[in-house]
N, C-alpha and C positions, 0 to 999 in steps of 0.2 A: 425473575430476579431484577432487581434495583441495578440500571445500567451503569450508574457509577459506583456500584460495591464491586470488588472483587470475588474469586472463590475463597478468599483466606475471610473474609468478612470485613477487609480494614475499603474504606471509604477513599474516593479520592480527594480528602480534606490533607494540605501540605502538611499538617500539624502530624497527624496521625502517619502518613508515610514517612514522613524523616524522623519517627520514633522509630519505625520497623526497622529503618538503615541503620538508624544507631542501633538498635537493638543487635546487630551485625558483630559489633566489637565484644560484647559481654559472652554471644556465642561463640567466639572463634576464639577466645580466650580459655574457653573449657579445652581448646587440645592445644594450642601455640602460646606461649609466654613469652610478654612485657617485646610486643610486635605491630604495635597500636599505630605506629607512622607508616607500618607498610599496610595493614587493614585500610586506614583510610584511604592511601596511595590506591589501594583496589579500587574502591569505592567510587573513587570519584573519577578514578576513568573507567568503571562501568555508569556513571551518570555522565559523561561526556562521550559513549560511544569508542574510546577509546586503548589502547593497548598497551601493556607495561612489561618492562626488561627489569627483571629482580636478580641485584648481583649480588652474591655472598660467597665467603667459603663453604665447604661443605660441610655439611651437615648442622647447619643454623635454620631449620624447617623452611625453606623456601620451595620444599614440594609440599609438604602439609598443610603449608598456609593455603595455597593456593586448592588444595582438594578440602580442606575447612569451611572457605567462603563457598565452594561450590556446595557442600552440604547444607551450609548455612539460607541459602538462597534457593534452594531448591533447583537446580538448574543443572543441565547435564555434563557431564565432565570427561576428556580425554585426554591423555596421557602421551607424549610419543617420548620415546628417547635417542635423541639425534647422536649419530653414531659417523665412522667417515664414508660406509659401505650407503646410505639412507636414501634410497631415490625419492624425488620429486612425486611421481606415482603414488610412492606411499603412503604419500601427507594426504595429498588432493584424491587420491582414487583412480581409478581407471575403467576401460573399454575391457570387460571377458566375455569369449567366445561360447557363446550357450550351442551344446552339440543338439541338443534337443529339439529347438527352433532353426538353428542354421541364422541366427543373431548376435549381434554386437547387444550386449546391455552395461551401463554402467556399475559400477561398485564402489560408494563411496568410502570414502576414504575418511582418519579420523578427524581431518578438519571439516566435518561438519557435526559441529556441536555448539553448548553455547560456551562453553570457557576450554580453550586449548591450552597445555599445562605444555608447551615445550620445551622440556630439558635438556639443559648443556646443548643450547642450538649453536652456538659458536665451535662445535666438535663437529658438522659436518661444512660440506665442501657450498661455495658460495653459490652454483647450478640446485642445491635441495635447497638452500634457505633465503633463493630468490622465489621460488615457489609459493610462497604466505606471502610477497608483495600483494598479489591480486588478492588476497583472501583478507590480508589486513585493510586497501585502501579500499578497494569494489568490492567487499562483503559478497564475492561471488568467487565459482570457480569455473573455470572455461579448459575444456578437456575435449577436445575432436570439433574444436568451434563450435560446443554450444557452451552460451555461458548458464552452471547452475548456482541459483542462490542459498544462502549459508543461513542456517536459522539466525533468529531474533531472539533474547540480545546474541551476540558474539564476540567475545575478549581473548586476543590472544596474550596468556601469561609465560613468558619467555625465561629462562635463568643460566647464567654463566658465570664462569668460575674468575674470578677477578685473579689471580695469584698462578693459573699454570697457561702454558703457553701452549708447550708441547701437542702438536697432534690438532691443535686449533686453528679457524679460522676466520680473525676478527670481521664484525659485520659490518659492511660497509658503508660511508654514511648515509646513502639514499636510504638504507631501511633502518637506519639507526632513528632517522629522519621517521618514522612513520609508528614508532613506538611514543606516547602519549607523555610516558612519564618513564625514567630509571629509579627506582630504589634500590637503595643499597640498606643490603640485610646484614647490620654489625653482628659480632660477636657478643651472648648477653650477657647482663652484668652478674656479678657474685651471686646477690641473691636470687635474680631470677635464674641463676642457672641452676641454684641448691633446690627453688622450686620444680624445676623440669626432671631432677635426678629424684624427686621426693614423690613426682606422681611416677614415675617410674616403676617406684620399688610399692606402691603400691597397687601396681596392678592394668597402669595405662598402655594401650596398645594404639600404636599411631593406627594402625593400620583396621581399626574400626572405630571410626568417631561417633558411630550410632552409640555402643557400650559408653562412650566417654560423654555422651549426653549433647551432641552435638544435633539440634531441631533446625527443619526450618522455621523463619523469622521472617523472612520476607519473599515474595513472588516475582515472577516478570511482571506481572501488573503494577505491582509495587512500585517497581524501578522504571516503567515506564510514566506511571503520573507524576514518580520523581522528577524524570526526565523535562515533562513539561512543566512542573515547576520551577524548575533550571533556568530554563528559555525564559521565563519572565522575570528573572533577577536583572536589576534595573542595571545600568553600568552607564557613567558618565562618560560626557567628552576626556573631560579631565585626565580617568582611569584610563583610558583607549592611549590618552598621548603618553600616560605614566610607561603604560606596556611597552609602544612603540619605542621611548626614549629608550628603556632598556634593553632591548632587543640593536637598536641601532649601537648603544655604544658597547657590544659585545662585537660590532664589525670593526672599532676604531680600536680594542684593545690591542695595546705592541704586544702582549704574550698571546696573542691565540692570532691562527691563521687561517682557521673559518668562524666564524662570527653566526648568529641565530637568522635563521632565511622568517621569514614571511609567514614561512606556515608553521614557525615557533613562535610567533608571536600572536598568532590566532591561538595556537592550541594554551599558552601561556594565559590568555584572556578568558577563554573558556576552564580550567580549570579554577580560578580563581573565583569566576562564577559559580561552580560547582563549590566551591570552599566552602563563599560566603552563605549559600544556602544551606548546607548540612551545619553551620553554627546558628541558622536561624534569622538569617539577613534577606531582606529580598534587594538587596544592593549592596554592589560591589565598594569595598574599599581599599588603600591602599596596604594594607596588612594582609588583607588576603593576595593580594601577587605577588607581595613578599614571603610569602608563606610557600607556594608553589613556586616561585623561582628556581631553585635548587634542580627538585625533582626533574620538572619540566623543562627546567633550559642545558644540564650539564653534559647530557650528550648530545647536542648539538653544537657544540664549540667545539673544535682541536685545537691544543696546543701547540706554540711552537717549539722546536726540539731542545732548543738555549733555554726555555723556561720552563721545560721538561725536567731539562737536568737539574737548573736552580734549585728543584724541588716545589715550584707553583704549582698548585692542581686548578682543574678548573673549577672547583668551588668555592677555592680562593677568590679564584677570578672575579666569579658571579656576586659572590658577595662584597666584594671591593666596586663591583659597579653598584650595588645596591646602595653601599654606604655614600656614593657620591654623585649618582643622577637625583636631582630636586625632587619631591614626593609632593606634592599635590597638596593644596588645604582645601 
């Protein structure tokens, strides 16, 4: 075989791989309706290596979506549903006693796969959902001091309920910090919603998206020559200081009382480059960091409580520094 063809037969020609990506949205649209900002929000922190926090009320398919793309892409998929009872164990795996041997053997656990579907993780207690630190940033997990690694790619897709409290336990910002991107999964509109009750009554069953026509489209190989087409999207000085301005004046704002750290303003720059390449750019402009701002920067800022109350949110926020840090010619 032709070492730069894949097994799906597509070449590693960028043209031809970020057709198969795109080709992502037209399949994940056969089970999810008019949810195109959080497909790509997937998308592009699986070509940045990255992790995403999807909030919505329930029941607006933020579990569907997320077992959609994994269909879509061929790529294995696990489920957990974080609960208050949920040990750390559970996620990562553990050491059982084989009577057999008179041995310790490992058991992994379901963080190792490539896209972990963690639901309602803000429902257990902050000892289980410090546990994915190591698996989110070191791609590895370490259980009796040895550390085991976590297949390629690996995305962890997180979701919590913006509107109930009770019985919750908000995630704290070190790991809030290490989630790539938050989308927020609205309520959909009129007609897309008469579309979702119309495939309904004809016959759609979330719960097999093979029946619903849902193929793979694209590979790991896919998303890996993605990957390196990524890395050589060009980014100016320019771009670099555009990021940094904004990242720095999210520390000088009077409503928020933490501001974007350093490693938002990397992950800020890297999605942007992931933007401009899935539109067909091999260079960064400033409408693509404008594009990703939002996503990528709004949970990393806290508000302060006075502008809490005012009713400021931090997207306000973000987007009042947008309108008035300089933009680059």
């Amino acid at each position: 075989m032709d070492p730069t063809t894949d097994n799906a037969g597509n070449t590693g020609d960028p043209g031809t791989v970020r057709a198969s990506l795109e080709a992502l949205r037209a399949e994940i649209a056969k089970a999810v309706v008019g949810q195109d900002p959080a497909v790509t929000g997937l998308v592009v922190a699986l070509l940045c290596r990255g992790h995403v926090l999807l909030e919505g009320v329930p029941g607006v398919a933020k579990t569907l979506l997320v077992r959609a793309l994994s269909a879509a892409l061929e790529l294995d998929t696990k489920r957990i549903q974080f609960t208050p009872d949920l040990m750390p164990s559970d996620i990562t795996g553990s050491l059982v006693y084989d009577a057999r041997t008179a041995e310790f053997s490992f058991q992994p656990g379901p963080v190792f796969t490539n896209l972990l579907l963690a639901d309602e993780i803000n429902r257990t207690p902050p000892k289980t959902q410090s546990s994915l630190l190591e698996a989110m940033e070191e791609r590895q997990v370490t259980v009796d001091g040895t550390p085991r690694p976590l297949p390629e790619p690996f995305l962890v897709a997180a979701t919590q309920n913006p509107v109930e409290y009770e019985g919750t336990y908000p995630l704290p910002e070190a790991q809030l910090d290490r989630f790539l991107l938050k989308l927020t999964i609205p309520l959909p509109s009129r007609q897309d919603e008469i579309d979702v009750l119309a495939r309904h009554a004809a016959g759609f069953n979330p719960r097999d998206l093979r029946a619903a026509g849902v193929r793979p489209v694209a590979s790991a190989a896919d998303l890996e020559a993605a990957r390196a087409a990524v890395a050589k999207t060009t980014v100016s000085p320019e771009i670099t200081a555009y990021v940094v301005d904004i990242c720095r004046a999210t520390r000088e704002s009077p409503s928020l009382t933490l501001g974007v750290s350093p490693r938002g303003a990397t992950a800020l720059l890297a999605t942007a480059r992931a933007w401009a390449w899935l539109t067909g750019r091999d260079y960064v402009i400033p409408d693509d960091v404008k594009a990703l701002a939002l996503p990528t920067l709004r949970h990393r800022v806290q508000l302060r409580p006075e502008a809490e109350m005012e009713g400021v949110t931090t997207d306000s926020v973000i987007n009042a520094i947008l309108a008035h840090v300089p933009v680059p010619r």
